[in-house]
PQR file with spaces between the fields and no chain letter, atoms N, CA, C, O and H, PARSE charges and radii, in Angstrom:
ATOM       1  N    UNK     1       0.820   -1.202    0.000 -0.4000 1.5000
ATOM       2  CA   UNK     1       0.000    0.000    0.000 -0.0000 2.0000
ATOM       3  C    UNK     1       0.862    1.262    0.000  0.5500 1.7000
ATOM       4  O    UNK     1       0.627    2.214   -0.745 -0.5500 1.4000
ATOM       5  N    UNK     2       1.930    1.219    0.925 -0.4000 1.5000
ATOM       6  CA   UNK     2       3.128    2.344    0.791 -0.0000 2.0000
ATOM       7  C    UNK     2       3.661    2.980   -0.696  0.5500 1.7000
ATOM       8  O    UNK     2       3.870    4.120   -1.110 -0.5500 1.4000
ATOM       9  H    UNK     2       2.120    0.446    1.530  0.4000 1.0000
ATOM      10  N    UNK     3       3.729    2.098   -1.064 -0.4000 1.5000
ATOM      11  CA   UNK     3       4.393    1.796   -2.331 -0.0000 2.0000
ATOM      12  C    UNK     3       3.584    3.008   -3.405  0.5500 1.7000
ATOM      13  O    UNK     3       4.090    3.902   -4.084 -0.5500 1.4000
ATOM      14  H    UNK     3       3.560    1.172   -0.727  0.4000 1.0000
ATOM      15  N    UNK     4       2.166    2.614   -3.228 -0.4000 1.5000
ATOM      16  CA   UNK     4       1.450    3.760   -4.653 -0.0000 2.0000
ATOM      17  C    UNK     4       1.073    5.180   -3.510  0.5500 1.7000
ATOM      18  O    UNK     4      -0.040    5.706   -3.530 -0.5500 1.4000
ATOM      19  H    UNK     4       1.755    1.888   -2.677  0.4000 1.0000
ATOM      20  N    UNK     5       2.077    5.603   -2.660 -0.4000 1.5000
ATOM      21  CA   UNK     5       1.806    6.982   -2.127 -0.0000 2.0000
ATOM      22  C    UNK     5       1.951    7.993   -3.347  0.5500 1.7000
ATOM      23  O    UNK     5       1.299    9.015   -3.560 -0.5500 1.4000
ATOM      24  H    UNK     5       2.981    5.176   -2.644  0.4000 1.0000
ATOM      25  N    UNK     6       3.240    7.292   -4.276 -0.4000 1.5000
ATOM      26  CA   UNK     6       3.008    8.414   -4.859 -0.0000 2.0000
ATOM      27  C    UNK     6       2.336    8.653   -5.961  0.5500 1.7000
ATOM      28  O    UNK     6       2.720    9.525   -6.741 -0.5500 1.4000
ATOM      29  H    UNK     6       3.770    6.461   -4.103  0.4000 1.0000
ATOM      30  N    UNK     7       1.177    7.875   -6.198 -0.4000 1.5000
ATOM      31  CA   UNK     7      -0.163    8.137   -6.926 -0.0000 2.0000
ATOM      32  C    UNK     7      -0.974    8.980   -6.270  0.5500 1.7000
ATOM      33  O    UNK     7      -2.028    9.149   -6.883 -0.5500 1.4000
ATOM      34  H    UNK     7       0.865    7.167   -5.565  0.4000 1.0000
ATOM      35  N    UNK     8      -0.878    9.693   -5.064 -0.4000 1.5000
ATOM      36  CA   UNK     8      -1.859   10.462   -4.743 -0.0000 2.0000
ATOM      37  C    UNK     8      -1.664   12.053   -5.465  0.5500 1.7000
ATOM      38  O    UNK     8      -2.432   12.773   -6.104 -0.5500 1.4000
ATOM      39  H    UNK     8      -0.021    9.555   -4.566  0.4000 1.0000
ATOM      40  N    UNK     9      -0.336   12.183   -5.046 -0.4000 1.5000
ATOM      41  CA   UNK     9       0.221   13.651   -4.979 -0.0000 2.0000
ATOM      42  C    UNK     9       0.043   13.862   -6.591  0.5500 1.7000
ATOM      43  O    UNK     9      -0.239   14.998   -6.974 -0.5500 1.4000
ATOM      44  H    UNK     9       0.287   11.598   -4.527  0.4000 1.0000
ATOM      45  N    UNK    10       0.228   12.582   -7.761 -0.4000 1.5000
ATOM      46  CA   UNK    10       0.463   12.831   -9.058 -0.0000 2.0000
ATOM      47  C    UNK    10      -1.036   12.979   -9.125  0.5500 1.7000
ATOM      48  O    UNK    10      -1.310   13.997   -9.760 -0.5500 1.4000
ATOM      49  H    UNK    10       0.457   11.660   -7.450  0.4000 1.0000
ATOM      50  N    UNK    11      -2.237   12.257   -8.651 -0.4000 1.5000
ATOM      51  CA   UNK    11      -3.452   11.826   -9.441 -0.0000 2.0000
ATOM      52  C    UNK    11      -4.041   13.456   -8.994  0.5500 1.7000
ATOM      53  O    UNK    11      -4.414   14.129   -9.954 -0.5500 1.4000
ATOM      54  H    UNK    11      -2.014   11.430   -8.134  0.4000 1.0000
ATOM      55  N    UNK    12      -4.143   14.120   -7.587 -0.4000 1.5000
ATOM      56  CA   UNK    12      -4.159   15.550   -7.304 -0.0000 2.0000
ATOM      57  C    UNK    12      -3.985   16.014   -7.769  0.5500 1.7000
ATOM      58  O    UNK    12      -5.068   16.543   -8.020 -0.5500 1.4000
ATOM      59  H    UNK    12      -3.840   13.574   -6.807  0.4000 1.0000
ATOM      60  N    UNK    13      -2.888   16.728   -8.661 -0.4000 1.5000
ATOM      61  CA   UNK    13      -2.345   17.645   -9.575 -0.0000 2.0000
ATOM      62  C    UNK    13      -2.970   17.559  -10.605  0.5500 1.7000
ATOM      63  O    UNK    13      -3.302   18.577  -11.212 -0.5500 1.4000
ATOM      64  H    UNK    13      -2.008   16.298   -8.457  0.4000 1.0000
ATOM      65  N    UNK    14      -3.322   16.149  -11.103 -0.4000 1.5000
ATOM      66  CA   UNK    14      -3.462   16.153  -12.208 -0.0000 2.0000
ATOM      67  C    UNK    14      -5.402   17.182  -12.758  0.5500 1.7000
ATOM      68  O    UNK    14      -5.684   17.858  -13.748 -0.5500 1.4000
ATOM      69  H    UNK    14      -3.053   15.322  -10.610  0.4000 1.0000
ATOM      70  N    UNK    15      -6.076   16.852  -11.761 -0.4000 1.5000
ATOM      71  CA   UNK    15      -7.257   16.915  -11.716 -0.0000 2.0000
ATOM      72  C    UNK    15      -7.289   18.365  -10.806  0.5500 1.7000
ATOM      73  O    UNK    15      -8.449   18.706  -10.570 -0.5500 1.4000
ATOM      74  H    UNK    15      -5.847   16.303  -10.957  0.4000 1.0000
ATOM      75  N    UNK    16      -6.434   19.127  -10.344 -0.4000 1.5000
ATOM      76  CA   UNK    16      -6.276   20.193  -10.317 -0.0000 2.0000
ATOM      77  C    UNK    16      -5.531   21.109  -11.667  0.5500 1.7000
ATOM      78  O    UNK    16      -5.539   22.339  -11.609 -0.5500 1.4000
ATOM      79  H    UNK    16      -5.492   18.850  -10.535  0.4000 1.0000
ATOM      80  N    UNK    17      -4.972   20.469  -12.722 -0.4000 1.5000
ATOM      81  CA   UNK    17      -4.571   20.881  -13.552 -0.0000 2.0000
ATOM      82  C    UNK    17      -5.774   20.749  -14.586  0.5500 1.7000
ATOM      83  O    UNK    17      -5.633   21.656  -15.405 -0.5500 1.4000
ATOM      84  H    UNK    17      -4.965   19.470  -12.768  0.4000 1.0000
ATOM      85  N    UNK    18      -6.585   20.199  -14.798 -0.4000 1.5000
ATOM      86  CA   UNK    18      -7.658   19.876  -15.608 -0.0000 2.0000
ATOM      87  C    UNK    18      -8.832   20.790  -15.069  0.5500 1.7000
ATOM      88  O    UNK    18      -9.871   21.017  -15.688 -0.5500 1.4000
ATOM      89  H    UNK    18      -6.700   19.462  -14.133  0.4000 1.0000
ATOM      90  N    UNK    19      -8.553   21.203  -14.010 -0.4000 1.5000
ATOM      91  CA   UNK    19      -9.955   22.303  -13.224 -0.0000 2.0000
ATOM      92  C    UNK    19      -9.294   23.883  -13.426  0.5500 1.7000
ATOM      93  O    UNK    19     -10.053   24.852  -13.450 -0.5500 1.4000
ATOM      94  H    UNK    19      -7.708   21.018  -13.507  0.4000 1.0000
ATOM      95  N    UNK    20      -8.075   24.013  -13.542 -0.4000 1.5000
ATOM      96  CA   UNK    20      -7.792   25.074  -14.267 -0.0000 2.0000
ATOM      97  C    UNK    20      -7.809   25.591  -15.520  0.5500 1.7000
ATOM      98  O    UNK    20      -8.070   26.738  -15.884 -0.5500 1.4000
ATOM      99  H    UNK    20      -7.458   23.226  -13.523  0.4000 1.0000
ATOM     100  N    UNK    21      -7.350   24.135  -16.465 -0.4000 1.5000
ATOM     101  CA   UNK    21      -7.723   24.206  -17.857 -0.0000 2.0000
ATOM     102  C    UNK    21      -8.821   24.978  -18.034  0.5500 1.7000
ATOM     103  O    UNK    21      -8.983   26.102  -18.510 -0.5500 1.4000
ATOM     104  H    UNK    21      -7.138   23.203  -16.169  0.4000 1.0000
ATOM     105  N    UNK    22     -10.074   23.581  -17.224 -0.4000 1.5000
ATOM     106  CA   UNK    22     -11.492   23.929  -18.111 -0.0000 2.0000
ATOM     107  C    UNK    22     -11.692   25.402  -17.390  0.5500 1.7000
ATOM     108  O    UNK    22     -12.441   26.057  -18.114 -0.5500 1.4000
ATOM     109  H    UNK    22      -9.943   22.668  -16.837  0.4000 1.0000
ATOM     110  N    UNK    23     -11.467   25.833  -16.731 -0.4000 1.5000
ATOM     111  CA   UNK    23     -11.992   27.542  -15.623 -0.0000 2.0000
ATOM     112  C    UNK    23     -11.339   28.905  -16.800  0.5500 1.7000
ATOM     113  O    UNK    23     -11.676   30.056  -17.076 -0.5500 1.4000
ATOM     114  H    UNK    23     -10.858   25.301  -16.142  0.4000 1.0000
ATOM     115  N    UNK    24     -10.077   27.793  -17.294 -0.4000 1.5000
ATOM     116  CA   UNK    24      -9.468   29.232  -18.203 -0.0000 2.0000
ATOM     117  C    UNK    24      -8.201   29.967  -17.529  0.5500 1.7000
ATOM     118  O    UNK    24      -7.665   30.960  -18.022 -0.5500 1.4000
ATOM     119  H    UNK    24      -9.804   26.858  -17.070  0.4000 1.0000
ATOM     120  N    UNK    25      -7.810   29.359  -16.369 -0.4000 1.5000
ATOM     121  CA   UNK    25      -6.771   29.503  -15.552 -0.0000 2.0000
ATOM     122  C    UNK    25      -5.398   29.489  -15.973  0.5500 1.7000
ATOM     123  O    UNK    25      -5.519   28.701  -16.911 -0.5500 1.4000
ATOM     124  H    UNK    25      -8.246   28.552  -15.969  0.4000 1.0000
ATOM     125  N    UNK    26      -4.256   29.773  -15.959 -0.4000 1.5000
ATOM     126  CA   UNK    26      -2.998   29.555  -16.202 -0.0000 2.0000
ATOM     127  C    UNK    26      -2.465   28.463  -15.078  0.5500 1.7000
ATOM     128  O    UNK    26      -3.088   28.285  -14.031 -0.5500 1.4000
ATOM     129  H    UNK    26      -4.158   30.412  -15.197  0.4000 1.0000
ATOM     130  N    UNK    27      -1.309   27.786  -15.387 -0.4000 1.5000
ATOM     131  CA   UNK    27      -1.039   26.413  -14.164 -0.0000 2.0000
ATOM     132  C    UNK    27      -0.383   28.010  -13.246  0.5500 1.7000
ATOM     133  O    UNK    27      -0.746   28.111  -12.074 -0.5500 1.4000
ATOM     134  H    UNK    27      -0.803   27.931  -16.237  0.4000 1.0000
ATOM     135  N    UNK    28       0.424   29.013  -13.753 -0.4000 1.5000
ATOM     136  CA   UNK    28       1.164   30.543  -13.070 -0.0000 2.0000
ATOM     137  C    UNK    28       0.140   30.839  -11.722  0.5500 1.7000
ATOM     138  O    UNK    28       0.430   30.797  -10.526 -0.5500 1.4000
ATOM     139  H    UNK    28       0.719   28.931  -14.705  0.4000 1.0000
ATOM     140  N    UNK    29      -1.102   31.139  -12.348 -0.4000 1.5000
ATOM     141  CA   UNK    29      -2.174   31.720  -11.178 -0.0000 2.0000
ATOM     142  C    UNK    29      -2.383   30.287  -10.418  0.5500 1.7000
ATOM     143  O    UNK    29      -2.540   30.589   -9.234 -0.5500 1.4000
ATOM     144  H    UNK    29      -1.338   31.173  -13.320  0.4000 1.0000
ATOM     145  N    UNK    30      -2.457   28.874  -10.554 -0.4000 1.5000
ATOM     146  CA   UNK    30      -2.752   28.123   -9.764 -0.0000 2.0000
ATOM     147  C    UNK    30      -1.563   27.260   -9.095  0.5500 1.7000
ATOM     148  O    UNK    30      -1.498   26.130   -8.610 -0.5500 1.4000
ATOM     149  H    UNK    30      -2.330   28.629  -11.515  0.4000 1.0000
ATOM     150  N    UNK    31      -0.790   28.159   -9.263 -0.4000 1.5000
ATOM     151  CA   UNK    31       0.240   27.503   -8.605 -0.0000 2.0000
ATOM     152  C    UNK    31       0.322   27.216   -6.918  0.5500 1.7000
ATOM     153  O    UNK    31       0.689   26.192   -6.342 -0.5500 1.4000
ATOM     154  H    UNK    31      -0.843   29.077   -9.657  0.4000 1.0000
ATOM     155  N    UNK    32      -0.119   28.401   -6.399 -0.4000 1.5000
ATOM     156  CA   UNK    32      -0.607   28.369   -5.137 -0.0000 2.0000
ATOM     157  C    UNK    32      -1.198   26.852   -4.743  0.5500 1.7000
ATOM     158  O    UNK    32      -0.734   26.158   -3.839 -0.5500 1.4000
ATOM     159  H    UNK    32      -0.418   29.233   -6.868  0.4000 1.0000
ATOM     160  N    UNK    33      -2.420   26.447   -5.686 -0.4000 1.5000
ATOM     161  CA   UNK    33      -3.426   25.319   -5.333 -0.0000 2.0000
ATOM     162  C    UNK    33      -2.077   24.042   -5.238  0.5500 1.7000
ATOM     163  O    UNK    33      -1.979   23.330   -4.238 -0.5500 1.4000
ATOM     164  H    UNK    33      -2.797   27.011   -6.421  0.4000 1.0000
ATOM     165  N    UNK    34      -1.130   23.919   -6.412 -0.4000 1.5000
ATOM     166  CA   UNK    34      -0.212   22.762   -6.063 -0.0000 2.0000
ATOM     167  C    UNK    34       0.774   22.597   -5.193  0.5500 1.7000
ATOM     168  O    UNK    34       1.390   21.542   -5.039 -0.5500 1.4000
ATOM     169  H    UNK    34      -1.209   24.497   -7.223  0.4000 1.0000
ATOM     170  N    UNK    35       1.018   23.939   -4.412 -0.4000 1.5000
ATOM     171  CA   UNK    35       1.784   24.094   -3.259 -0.0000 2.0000
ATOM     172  C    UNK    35       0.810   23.433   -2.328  0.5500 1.7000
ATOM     173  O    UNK    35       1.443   22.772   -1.505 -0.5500 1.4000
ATOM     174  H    UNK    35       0.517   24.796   -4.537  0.4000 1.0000
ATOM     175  N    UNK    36      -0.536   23.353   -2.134 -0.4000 1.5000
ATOM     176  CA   UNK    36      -1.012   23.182   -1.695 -0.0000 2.0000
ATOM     177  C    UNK    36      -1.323   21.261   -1.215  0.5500 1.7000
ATOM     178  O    UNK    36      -1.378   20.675   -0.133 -0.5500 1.4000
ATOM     179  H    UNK    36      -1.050   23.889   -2.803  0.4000 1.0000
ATOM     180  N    UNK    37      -1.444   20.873   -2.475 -0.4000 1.5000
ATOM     181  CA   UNK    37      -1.288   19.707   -3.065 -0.0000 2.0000
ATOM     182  C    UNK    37      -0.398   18.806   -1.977  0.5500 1.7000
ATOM     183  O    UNK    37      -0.529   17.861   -1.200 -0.5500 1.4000
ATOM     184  H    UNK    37      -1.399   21.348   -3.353  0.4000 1.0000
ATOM     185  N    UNK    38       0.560   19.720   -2.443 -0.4000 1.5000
ATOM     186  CA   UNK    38       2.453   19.019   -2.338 -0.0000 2.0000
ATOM     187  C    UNK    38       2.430   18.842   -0.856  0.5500 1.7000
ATOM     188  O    UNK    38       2.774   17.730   -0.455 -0.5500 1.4000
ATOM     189  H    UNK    38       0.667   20.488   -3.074  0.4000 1.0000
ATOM     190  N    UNK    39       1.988   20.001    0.290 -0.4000 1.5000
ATOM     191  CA   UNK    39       2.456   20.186    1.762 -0.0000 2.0000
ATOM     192  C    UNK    39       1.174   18.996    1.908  0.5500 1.7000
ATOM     193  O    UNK    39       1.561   17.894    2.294 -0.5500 1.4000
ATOM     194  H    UNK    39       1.709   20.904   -0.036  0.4000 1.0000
ATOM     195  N    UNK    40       0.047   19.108    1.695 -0.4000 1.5000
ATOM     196  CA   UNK    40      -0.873   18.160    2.246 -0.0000 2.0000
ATOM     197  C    UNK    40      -0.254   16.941    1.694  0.5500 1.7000
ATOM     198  O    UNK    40       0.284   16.378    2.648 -0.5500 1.4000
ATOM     199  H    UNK    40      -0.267   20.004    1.382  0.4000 1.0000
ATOM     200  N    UNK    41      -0.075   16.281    0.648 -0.4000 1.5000
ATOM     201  CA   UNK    41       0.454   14.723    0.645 -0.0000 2.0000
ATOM     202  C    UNK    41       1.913   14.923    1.905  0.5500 1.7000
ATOM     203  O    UNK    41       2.130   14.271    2.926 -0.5500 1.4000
ATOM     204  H    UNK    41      -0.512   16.738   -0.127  0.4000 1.0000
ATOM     205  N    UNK    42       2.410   15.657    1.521 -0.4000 1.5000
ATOM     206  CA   UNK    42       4.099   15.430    2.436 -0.0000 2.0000
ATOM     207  C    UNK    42       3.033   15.215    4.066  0.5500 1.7000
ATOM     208  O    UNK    42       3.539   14.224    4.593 -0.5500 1.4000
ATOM     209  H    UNK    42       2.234   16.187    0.691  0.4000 1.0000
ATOM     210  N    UNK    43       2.158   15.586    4.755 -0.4000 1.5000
ATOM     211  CA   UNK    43       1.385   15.687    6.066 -0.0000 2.0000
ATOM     212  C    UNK    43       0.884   14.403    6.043  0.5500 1.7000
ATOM     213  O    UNK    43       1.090   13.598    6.951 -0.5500 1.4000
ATOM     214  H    UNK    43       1.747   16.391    4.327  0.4000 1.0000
ATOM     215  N    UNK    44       0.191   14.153    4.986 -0.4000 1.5000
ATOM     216  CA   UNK    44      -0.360   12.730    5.031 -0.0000 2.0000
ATOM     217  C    UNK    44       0.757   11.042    5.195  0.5500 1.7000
ATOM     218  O    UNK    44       0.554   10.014    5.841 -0.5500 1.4000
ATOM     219  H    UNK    44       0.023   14.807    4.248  0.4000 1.0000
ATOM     220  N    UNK    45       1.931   11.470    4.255 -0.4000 1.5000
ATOM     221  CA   UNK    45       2.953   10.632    3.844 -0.0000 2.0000
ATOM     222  C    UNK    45       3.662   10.470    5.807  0.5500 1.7000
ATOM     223  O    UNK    45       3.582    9.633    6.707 -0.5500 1.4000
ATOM     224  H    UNK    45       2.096   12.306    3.730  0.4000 1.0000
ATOM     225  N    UNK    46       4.165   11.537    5.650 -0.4000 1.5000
ATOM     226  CA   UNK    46       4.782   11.536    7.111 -0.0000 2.0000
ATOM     227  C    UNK    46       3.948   10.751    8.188  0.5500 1.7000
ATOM     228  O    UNK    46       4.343    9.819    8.889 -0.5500 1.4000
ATOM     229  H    UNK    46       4.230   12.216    4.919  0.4000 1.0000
ATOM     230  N    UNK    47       2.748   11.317    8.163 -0.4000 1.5000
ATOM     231  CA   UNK    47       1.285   10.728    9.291 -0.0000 2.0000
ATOM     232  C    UNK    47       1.942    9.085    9.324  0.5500 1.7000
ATOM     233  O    UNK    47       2.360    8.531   10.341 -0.5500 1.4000
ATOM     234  H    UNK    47       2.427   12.074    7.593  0.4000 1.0000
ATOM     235  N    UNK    48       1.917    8.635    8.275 -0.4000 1.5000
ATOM     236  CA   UNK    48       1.482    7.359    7.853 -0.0000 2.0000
ATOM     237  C    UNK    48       3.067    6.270    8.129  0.5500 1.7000
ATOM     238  O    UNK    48       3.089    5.128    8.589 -0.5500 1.4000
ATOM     239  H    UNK    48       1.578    9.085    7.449  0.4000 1.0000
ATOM     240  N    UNK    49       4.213    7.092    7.678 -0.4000 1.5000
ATOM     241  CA   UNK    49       5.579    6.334    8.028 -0.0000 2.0000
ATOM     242  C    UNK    49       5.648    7.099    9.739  0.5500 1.7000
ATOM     243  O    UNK    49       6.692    6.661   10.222 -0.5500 1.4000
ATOM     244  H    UNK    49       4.196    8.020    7.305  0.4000 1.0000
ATOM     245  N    UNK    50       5.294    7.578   10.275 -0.4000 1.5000
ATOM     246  CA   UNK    50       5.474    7.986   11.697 -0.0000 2.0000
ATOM     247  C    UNK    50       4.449    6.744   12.325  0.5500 1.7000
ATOM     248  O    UNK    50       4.904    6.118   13.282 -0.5500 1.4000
ATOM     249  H    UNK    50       4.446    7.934    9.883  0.4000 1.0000
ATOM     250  N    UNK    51       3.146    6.388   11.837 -0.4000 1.5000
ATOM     251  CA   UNK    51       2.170    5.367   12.487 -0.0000 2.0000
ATOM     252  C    UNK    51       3.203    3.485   11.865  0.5500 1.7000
ATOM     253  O    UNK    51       2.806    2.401   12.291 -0.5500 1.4000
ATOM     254  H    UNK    51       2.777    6.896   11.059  0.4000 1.0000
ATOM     255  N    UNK    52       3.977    3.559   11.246 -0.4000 1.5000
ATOM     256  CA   UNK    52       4.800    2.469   10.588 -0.0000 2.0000
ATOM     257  C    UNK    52       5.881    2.367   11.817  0.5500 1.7000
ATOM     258  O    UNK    52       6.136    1.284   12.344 -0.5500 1.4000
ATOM     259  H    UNK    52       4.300    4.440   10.900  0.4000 1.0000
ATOM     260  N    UNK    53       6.276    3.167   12.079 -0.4000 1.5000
ATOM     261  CA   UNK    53       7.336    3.178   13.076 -0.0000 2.0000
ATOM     262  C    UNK    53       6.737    2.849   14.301  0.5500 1.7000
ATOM     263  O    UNK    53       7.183    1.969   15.037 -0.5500 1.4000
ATOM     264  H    UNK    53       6.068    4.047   11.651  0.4000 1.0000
ATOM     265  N    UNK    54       5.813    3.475   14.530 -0.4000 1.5000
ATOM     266  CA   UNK    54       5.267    3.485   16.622 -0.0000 2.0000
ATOM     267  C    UNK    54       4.797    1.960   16.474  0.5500 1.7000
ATOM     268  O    UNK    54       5.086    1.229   17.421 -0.5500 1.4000
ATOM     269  H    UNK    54       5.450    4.191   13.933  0.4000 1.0000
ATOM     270  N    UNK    55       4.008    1.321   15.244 -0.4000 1.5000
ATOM     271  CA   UNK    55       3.831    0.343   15.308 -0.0000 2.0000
ATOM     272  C    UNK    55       4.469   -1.235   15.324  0.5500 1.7000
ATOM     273  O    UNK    55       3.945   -2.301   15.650 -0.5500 1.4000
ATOM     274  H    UNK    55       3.773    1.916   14.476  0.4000 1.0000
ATOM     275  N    UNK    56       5.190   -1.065   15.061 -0.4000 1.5000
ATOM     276  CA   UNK    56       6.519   -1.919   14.896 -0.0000 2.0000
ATOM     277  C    UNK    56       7.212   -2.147   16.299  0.5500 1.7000
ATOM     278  O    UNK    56       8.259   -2.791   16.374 -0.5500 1.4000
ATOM     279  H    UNK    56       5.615   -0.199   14.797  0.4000 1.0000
C-alpha cells in the first residue's frame, strides 16, 4: 500500500490541472493550489511512516 503513495500527490495535480484548464486559468495563477497539493500529501505521507514506526 506504501508503495502507490506516490499516486496520490500525481493523481491531485493532475485533476487540479484539468480544473484550471477547463476555468481558463494559467497552471502561473494556480500555482498556489499545487503548493497546496504538495504540503498536504508530504502531512499525510509523514502521518502514515510515523504510524509504521510506533507500530513496529
Amino acid at each position: 500500500m506504501i508503495k502507490f503513495f506516490f499516486l496520490l500527490p500525481i493523481l491531485m495535480s493532475a485533476v487540479w490541472w484539468w480544473f484550471l484548464d477547463t476555468k481558463g486559468y494559467t497552471v502561473k495563477q494556480g500555482i498556489k493550489g499545487f503548493g497546496y497539493i504538495i504540503a498536504f500529501n508530504v502531512i499525510i505521507i509523514v502521518f502514515f511512516i510515523i504510524m509504521l514506526y510506533v507500530t513496529h
